[in-house]
PyMOL Python script that loads the backbone (N, CA, C, O; Angstrom):
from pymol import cmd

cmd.read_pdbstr("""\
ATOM      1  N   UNK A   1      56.067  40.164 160.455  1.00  0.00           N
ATOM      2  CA  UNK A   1      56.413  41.213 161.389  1.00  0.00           C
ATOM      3  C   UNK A   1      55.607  40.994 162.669  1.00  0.00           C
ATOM      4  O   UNK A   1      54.422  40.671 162.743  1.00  0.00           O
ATOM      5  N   UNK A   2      56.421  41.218 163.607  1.00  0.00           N
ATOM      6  CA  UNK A   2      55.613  40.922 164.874  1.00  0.00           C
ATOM      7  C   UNK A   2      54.254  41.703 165.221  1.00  0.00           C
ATOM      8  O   UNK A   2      53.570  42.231 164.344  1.00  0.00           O
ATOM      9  N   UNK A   3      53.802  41.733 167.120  1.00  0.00           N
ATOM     10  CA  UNK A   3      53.243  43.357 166.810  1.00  0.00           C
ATOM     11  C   UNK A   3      53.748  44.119 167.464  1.00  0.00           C
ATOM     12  O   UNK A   3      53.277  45.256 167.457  1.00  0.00           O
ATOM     13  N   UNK A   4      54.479  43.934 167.991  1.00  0.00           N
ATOM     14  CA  UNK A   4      55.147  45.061 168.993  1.00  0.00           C
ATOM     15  C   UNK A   4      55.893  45.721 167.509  1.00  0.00           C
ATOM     16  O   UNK A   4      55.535  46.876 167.281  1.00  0.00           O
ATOM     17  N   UNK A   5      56.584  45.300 166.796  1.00  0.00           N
ATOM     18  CA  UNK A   5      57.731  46.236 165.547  1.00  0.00           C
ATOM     19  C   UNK A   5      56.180  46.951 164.965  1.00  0.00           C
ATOM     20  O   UNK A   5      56.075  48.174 164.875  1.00  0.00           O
ATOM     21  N   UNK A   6      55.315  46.246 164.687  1.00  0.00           N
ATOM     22  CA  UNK A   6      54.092  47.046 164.052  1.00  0.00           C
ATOM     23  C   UNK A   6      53.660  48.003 164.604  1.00  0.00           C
ATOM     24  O   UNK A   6      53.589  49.012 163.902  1.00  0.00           O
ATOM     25  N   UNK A   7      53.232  48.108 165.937  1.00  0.00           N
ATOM     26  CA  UNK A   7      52.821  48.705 166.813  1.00  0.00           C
ATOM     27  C   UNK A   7      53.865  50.044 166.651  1.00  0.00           C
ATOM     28  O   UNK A   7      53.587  51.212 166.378  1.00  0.00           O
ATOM     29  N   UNK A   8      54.779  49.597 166.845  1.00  0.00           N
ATOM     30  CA  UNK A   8      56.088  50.709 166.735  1.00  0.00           C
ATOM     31  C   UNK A   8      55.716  51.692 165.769  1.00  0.00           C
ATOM     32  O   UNK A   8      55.474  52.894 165.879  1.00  0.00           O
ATOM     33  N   UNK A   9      55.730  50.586 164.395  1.00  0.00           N
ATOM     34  CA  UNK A   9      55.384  51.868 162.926  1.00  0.00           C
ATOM     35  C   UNK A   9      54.514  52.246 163.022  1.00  0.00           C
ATOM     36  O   UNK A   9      54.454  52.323 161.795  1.00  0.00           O
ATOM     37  N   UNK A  10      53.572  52.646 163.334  1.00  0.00           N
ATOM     38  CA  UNK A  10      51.686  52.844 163.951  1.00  0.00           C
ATOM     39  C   UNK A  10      52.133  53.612 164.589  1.00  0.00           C
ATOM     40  O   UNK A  10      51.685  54.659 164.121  1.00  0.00           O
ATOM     41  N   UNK A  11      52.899  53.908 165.587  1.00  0.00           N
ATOM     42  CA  UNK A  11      53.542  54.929 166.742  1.00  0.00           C
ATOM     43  C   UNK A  11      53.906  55.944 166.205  1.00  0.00           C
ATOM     44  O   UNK A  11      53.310  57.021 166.232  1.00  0.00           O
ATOM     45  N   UNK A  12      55.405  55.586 165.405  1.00  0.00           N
ATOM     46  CA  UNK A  12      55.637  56.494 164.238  1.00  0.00           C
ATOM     47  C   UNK A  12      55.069  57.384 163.587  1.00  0.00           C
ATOM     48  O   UNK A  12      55.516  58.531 163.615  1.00  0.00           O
ATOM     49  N   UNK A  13      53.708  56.988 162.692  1.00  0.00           N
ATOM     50  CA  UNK A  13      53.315  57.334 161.912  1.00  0.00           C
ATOM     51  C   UNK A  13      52.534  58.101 162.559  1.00  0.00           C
ATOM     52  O   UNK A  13      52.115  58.936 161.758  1.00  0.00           O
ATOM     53  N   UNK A  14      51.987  58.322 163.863  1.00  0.00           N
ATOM     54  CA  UNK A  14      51.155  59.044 165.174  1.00  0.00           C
ATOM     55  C   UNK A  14      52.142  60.255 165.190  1.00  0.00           C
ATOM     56  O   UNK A  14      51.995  61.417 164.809  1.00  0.00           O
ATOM     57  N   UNK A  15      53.062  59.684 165.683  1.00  0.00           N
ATOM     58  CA  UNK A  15      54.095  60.924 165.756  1.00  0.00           C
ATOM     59  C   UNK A  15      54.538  61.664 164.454  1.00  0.00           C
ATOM     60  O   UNK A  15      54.674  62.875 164.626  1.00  0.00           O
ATOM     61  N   UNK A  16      54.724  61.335 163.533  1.00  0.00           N
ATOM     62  CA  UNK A  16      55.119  62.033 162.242  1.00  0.00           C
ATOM     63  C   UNK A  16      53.557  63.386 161.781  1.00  0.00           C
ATOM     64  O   UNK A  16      53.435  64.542 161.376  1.00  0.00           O
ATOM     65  N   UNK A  17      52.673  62.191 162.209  1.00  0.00           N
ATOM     66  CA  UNK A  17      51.090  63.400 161.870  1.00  0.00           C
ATOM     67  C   UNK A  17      51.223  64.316 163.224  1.00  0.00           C
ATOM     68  O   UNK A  17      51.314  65.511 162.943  1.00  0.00           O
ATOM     69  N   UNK A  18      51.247  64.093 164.317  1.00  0.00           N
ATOM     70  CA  UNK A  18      51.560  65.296 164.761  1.00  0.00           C
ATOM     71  C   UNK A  18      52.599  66.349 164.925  1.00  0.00           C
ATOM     72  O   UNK A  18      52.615  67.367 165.618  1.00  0.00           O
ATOM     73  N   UNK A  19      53.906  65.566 163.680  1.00  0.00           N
ATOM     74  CA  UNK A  19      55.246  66.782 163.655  1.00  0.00           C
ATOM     75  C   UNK A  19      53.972  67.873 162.537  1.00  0.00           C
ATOM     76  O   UNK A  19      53.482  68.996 162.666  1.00  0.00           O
ATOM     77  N   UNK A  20      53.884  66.958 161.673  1.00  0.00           N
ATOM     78  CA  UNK A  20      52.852  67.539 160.259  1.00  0.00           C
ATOM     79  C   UNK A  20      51.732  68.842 160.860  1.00  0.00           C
ATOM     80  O   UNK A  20      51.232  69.706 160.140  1.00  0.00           O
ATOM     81  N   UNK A  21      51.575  68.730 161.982  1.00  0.00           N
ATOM     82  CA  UNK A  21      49.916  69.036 162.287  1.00  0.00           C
ATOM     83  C   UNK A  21      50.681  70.296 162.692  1.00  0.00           C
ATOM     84  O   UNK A  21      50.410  71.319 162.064  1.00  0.00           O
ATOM     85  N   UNK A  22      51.383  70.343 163.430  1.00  0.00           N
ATOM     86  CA  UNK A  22      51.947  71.676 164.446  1.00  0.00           C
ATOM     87  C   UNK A  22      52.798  72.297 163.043  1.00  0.00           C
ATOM     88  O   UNK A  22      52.345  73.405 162.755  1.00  0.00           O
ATOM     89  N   UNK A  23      53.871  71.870 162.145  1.00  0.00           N
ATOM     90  CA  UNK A  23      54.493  72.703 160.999  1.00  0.00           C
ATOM     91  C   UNK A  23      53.472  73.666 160.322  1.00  0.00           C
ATOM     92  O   UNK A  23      53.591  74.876 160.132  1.00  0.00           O
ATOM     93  N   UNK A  24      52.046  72.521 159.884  1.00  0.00           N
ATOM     94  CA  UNK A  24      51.304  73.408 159.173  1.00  0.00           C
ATOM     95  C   UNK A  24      50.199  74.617 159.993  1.00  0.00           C
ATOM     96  O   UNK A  24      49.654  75.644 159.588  1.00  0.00           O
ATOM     97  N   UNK A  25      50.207  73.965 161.190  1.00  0.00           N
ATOM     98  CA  UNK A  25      49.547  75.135 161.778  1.00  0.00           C
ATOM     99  C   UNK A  25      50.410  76.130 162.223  1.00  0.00           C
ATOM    100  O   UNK A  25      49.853  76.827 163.071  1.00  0.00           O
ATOM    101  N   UNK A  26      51.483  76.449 161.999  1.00  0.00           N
ATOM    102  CA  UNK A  26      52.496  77.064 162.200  1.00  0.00           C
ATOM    103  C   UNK A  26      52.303  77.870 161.471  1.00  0.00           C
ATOM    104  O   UNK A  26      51.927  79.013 161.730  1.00  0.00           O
ATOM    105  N   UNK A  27      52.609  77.243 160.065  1.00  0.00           N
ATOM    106  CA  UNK A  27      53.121  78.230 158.459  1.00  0.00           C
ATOM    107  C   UNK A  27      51.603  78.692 158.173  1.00  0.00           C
ATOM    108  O   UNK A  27      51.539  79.790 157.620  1.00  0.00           O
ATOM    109  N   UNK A  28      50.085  77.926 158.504  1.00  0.00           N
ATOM    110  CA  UNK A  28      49.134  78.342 158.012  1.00  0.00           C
ATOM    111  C   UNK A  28      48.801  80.253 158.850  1.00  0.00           C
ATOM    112  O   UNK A  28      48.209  81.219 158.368  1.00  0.00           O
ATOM    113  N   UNK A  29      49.506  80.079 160.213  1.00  0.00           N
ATOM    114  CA  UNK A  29      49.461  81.461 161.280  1.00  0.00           C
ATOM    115  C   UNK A  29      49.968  82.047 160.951  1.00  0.00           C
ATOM    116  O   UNK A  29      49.400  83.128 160.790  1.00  0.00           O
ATOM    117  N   UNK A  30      50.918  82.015 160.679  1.00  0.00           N
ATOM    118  CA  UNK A  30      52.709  82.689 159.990  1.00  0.00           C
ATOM    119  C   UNK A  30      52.579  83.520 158.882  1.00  0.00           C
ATOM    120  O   UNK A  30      52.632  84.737 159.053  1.00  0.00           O
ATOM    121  N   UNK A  31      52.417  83.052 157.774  1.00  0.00           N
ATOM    122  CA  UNK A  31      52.412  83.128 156.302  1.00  0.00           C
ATOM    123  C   UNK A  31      51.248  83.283 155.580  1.00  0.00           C
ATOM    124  O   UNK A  31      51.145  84.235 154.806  1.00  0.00           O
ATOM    125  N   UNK A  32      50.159  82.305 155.752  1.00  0.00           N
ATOM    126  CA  UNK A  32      49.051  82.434 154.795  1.00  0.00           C
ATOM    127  C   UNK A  32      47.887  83.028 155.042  1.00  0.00           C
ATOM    128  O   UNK A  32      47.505  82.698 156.165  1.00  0.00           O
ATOM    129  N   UNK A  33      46.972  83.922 154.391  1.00  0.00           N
ATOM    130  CA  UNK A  33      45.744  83.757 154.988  1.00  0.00           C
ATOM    131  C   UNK A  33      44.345  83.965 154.006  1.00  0.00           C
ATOM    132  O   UNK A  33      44.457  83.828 152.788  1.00  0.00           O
ATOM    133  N   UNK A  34      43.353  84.221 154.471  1.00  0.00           N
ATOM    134  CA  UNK A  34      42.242  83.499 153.529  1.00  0.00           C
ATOM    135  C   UNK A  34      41.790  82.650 153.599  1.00  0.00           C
ATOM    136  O   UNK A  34      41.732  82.045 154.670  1.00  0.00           O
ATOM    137  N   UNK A  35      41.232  82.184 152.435  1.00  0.00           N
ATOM    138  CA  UNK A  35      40.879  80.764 151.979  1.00  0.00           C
ATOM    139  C   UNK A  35      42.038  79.579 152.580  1.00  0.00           C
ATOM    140  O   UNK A  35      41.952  78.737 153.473  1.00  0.00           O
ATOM    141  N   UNK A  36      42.768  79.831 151.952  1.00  0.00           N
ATOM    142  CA  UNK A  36      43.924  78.878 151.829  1.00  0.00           C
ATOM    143  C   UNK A  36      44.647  78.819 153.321  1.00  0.00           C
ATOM    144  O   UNK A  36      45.419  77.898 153.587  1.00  0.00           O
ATOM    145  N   UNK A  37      44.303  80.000 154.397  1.00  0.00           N
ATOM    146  CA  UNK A  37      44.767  79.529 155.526  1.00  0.00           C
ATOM    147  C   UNK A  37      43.723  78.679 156.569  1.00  0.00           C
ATOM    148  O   UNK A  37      43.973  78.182 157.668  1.00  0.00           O
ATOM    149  N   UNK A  38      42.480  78.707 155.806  1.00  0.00           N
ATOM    150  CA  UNK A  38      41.427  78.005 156.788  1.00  0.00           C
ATOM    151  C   UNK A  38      42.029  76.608 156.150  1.00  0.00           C
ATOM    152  O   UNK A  38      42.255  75.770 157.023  1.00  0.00           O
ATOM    153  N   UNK A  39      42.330  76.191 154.828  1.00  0.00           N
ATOM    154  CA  UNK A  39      42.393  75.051 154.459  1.00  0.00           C
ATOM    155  C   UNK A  39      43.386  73.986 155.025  1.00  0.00           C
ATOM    156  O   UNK A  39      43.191  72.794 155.263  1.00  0.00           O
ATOM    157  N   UNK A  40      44.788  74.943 155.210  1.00  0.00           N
ATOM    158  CA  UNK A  40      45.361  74.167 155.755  1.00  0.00           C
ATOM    159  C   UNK A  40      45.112  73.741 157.067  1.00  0.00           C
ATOM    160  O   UNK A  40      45.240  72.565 157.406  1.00  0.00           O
ATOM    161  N   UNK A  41      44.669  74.884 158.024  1.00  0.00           N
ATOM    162  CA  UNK A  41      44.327  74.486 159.432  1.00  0.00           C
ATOM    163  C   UNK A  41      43.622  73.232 159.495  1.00  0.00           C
ATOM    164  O   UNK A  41      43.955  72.311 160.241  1.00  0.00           O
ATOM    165  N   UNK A  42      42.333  73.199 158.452  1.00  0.00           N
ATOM    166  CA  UNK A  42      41.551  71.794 158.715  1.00  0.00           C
ATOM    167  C   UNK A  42      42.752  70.914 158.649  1.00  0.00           C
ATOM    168  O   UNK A  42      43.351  70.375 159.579  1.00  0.00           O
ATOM    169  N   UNK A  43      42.951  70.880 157.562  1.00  0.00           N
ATOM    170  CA  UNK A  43      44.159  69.776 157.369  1.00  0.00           C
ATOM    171  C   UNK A  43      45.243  69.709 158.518  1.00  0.00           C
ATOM    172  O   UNK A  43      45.655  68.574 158.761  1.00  0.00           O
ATOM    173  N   UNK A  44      45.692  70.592 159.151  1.00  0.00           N
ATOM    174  CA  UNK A  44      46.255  70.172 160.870  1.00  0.00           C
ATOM    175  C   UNK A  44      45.514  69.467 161.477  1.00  0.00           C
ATOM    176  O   UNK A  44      45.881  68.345 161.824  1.00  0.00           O
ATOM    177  N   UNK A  45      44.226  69.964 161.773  1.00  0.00           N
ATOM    178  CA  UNK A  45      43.658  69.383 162.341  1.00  0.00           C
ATOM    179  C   UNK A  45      43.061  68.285 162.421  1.00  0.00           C
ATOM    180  O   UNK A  45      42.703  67.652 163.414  1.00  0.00           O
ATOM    181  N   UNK A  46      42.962  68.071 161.337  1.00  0.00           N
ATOM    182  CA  UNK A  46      42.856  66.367 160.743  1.00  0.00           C
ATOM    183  C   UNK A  46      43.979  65.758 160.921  1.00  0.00           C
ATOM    184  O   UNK A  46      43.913  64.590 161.304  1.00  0.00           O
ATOM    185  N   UNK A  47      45.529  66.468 160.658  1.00  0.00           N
ATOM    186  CA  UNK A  47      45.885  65.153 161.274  1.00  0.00           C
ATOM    187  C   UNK A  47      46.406  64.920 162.832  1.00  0.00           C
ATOM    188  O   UNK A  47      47.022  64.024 163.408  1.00  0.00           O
ATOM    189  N   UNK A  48      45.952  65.934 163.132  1.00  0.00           N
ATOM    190  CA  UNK A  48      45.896  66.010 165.115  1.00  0.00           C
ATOM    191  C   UNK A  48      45.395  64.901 165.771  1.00  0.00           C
ATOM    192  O   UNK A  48      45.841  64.239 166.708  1.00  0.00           O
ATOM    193  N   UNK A  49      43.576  64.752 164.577  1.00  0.00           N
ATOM    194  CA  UNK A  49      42.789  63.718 165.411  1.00  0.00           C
ATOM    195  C   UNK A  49      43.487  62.196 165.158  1.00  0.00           C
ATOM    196  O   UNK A  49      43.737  61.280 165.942  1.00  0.00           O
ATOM    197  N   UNK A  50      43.700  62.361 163.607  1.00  0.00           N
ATOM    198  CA  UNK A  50      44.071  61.033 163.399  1.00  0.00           C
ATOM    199  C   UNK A  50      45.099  60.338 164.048  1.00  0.00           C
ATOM    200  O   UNK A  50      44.964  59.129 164.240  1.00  0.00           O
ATOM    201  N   UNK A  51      46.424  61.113 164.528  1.00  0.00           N
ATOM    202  CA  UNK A  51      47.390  60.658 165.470  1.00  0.00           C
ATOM    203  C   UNK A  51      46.845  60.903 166.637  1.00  0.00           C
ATOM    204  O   UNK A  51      47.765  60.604 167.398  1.00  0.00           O
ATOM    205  N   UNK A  52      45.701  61.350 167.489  1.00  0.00           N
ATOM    206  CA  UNK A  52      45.372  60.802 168.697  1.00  0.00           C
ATOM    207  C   UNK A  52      44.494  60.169 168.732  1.00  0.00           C
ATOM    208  O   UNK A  52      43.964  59.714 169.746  1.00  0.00           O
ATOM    209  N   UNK A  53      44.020  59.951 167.104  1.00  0.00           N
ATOM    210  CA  UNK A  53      42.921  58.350 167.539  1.00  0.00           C
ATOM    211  C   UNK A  53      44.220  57.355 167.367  1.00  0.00           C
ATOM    212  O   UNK A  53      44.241  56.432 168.181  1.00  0.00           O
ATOM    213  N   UNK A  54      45.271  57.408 166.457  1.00  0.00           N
ATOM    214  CA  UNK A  54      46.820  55.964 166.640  1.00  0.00           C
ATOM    215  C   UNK A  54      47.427  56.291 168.213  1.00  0.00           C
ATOM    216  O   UNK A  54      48.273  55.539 168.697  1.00  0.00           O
ATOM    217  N   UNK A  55      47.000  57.287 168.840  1.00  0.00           N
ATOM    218  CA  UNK A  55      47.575  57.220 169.902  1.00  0.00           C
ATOM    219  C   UNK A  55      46.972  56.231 171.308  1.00  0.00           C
ATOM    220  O   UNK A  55      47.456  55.554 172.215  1.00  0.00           O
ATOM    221  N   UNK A  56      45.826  56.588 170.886  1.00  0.00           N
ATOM    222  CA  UNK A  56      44.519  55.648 171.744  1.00  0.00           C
ATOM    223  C   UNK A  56      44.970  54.291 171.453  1.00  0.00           C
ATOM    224  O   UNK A  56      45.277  53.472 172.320  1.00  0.00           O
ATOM    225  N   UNK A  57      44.996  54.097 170.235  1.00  0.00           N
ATOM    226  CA  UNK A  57      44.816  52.620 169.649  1.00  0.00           C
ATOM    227  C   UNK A  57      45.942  52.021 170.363  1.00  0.00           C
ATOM    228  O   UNK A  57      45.792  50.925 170.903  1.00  0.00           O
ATOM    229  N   UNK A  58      46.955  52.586 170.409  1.00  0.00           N
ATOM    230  CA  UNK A  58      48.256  52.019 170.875  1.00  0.00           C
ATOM    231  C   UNK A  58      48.235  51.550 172.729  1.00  0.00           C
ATOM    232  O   UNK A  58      48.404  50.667 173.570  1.00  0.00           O
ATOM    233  N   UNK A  59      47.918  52.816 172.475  1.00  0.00           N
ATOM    234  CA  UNK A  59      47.520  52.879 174.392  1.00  0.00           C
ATOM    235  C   UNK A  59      46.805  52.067 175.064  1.00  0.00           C
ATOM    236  O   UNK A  59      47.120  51.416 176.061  1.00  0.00           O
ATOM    237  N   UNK A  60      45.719  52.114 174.443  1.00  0.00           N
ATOM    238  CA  UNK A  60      44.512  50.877 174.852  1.00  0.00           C
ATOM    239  C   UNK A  60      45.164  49.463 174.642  1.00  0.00           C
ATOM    240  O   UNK A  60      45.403  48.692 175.571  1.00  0.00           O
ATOM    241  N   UNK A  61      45.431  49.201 173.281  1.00  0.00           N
ATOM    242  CA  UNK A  61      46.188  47.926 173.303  1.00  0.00           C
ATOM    243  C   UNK A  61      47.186  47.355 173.890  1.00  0.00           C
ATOM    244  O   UNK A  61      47.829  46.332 173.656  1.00  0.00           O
ATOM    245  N   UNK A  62      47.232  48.246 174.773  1.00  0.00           N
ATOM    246  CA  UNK A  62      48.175  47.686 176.021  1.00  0.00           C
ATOM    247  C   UNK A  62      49.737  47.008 175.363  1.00  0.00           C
ATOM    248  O   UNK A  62      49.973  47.000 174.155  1.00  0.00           O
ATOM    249  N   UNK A  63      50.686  46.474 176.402  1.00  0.00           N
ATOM    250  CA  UNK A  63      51.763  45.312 175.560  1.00  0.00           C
ATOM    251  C   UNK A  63      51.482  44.687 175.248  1.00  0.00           C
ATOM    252  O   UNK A  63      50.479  44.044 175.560  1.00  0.00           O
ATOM    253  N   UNK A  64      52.320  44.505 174.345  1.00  0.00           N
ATOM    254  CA  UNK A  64      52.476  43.123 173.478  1.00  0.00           C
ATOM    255  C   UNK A  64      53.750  42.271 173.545  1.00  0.00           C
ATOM    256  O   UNK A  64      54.875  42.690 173.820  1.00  0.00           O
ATOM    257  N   UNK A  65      53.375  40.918 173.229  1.00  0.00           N
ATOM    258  CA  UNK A  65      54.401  39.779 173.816  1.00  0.00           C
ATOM    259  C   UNK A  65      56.047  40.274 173.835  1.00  0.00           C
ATOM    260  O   UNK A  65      56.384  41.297 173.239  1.00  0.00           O
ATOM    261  N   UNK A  66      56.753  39.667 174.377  1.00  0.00           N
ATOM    262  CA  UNK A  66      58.558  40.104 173.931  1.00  0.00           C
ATOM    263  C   UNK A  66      57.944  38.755 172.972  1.00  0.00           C
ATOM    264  O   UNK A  66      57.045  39.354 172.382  1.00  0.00           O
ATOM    265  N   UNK A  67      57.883  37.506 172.524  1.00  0.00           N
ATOM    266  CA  UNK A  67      58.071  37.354 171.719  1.00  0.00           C
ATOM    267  C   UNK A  67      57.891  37.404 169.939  1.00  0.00           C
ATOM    268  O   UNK A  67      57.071  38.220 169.518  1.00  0.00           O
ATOM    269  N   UNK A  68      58.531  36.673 169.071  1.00  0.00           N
ATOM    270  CA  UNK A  68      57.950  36.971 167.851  1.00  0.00           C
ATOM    271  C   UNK A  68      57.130  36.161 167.498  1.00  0.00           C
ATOM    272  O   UNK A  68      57.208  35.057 168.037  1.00  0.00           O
ATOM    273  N   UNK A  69      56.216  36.348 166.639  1.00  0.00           N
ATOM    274  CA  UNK A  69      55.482  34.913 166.040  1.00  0.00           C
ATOM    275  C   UNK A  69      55.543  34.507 164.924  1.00  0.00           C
ATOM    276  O   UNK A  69      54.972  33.461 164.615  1.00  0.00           O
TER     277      UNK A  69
END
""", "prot")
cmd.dss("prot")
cmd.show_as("cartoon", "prot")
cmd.util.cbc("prot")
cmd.orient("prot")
């Protein structure tokens, strides 16, 4: 696999943790509370950072070749 298609799924997976991050901080405001609503928040928030540390990574790494190798 090249890295630009890699790079792509890395992108993806940035974007999918922050669909994740905003649903559960949603339903954790919404619906739950207590214990169990601090828990999930961390857990948004964990994956907030983690897709804007894949967001950095991507960013910083600038393009990558059009070709494949």
């Amino acid at each position: 696999m090249s890295d630009a298609m890699m790079n792509m799924w890395i992108s993806f997976i940035g974007l999918f943790l922050m669909f994740v991050s905003v649903v559960t901080a949603i339903v954790s405001r919404e619906k739950l509370s207590g214990f169990l609503q601090k828990v999930v928040l961390v857990f948004s928030f964990l994956c907030l950072v983690v897709s804007g540390l894949i967001v950095f990574y991507i960013v910083i790494g600038g393009p990558t070749s059009t070709h494949g190798s």
